[in-house]
C-alpha positions, 0 to 999 in steps of 0.5 A: 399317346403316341403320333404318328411321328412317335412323339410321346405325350402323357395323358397322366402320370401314371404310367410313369409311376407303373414303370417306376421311372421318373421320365418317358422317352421323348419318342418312340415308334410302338408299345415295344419300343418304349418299354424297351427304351425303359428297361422293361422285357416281355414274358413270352405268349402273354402281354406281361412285362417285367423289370427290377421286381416290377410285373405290369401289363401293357397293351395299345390301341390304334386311334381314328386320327392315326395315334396309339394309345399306350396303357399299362396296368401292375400286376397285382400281387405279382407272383403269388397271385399268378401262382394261386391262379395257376392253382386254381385252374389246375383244379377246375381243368381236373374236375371238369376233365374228370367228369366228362372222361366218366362219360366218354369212359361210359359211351365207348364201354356201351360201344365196345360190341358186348351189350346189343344195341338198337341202331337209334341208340348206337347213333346216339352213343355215337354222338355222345362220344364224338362230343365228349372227345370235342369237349375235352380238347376245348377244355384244355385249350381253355384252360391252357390258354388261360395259363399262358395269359398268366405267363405260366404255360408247362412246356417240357424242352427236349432236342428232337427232330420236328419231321415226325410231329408233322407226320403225326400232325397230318395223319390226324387230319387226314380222314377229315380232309377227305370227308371235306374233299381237301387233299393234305400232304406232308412236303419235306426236303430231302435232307433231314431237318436239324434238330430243335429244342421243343415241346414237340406237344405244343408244336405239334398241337399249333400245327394241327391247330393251323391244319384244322384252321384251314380246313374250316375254310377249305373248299372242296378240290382245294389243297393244304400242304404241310412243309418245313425248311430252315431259314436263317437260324430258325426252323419254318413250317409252314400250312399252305392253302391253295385256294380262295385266299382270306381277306385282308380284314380275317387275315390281320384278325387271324391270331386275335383270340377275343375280337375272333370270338366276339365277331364269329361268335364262336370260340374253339378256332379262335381259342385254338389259334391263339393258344398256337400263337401262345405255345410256339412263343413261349419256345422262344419262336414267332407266328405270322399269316400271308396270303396272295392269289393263290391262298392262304399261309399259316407258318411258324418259326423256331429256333434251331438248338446249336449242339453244346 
């Protein structure tokens, strides 16, 4: 436990033992802090520490009377296991993947303009489509996030220039915001961007994930802008919307993947933000939310690659 004075007290001793250390620090003010103090480093975009060969998770929870409660778990059967898991997930993505492609595969061949086909059953290929290609992108998020809870999110670095992943980013979007009566633009400044060192797949997926977060919410006459500049050592983008900002409680939930699901009860955008929360930290950035009375503001930072 920790007060709110960040003393530390130990309910037992087993967290000592996960640690593999002999004494806690006498305070410490967060989860962070004290596994820092001993000598413990977080896997990015998951909640697994290591040290020296040891692999724990770890988590807190704030209490009524204004303490943490710190808990921490081995990981059992470290990497082996982790890498059995990835496996196997592998496996179930390429099955389930395959499956509906067939379908899609079969529904846009119908659509191609070559088999005449009454209006009621163009409609309904129509549909089938449209939930195929939904289906699809859930799928991999799924199983992506499911990865990156595991610590083993693929992501393929390369020095290149973020401007056109944010173009791209707002083309996609741009027919369903004009359905929604939503305008979206792309602001860049006038000089070019540095360049940084990414996975420009995963940077864009979080972009487009903070777009269509929005656009959930937007109300019609509403404005989404899509900007980027550098702050410091880091390269910012920002998606802003201008118009009824979020509550306090929906913006502290905002990145919270399973108490979103549980209190929505439904699963693609809490899934879809928290995997863009999981993406950008594993390239070693950060995700934060603000809001004021003008809107709402989803951004992300990462680091800008210094030349070699």
């Amino acid at each position: 436990m920790l007060s709110r004075r960040g003393l530390v007290r130990e309910v037992d001793g087993r967290l000592r033992s996960h640690l593999g250390v002999e004494r806690l620090p006498e305070s410490a003010g967060s989860l962070v802090e004290l596994l820092e103090a001993v000598g413990f480093h977080p896997r990015p975009g998951t909640n697994l520490w290591e040290h020296d060969g040891r692999l724990v998770r770890a988590g807190e929870s704030p209490m009524e009377d204004g303490t943490q409660l710190v808990w921490t778990q081995p990981a059992e059967g470290d990497e082996e296991l982790v890498r059995r898991r990835v496996r196997y997930l592998g496996l179930a993505s390429h099955d389930l993947r395959g499956s509906l492609a067939n379908v899609r595969s079969y529904a846009a061949l119908l659509l191609n303009g070559r088999i005449p086909l009454e209006p009621k059953a163009k409609r309904g290929l129509e549909t089938i489509l449209r939930n195929t290609d939904k289906a699809l992108t859930f799928a991999q998020d799924f199983f992506d996030a499911s990865r990156a809870d595991l610590g083993m999110l693929a992501c393929e670095r390369e020095k290149q220039a973020i401007e056109p992943l944010l173009a791209n980013a707002v083309e996609h979007h741009l027919e369903a915001a004009g359905t929604a009566s939503v305008a979206l633009s792309l602001e860049l400044p006038a000089e070019p961007l540095p360049e940084v060192e990414i996975d420009g797949g995963r940077v864009q997926h979080a972009v487009e994930a903070f777009i269509r977060h929005h656009l959930l919410r937007a109300q019609a006459g509403e404005q989404l802008r899509v900007r980027a500049r550098t702050e410091g050592g880091n390269l910012r983008v920002e998606v802003r919307r201008d118009g009824v900002p979020l509550s306090e409680e929906d913006t502290a939930l905002a990145f919270a993947r399973e108490e979103r699901a549980f209190r929505e009860k439904k699963l693609e955008d809490p899934l879809r933000l928290g995997l863009a929360r999981q993406e950008v930290e594993a390239l070693g950035g950060s995700v934060g939310v603000s809001t004021d009375v003008g809107g709402t503001t989803l951004h992300l930072t990462l680091p800008i690659a210094l030349a070699s």
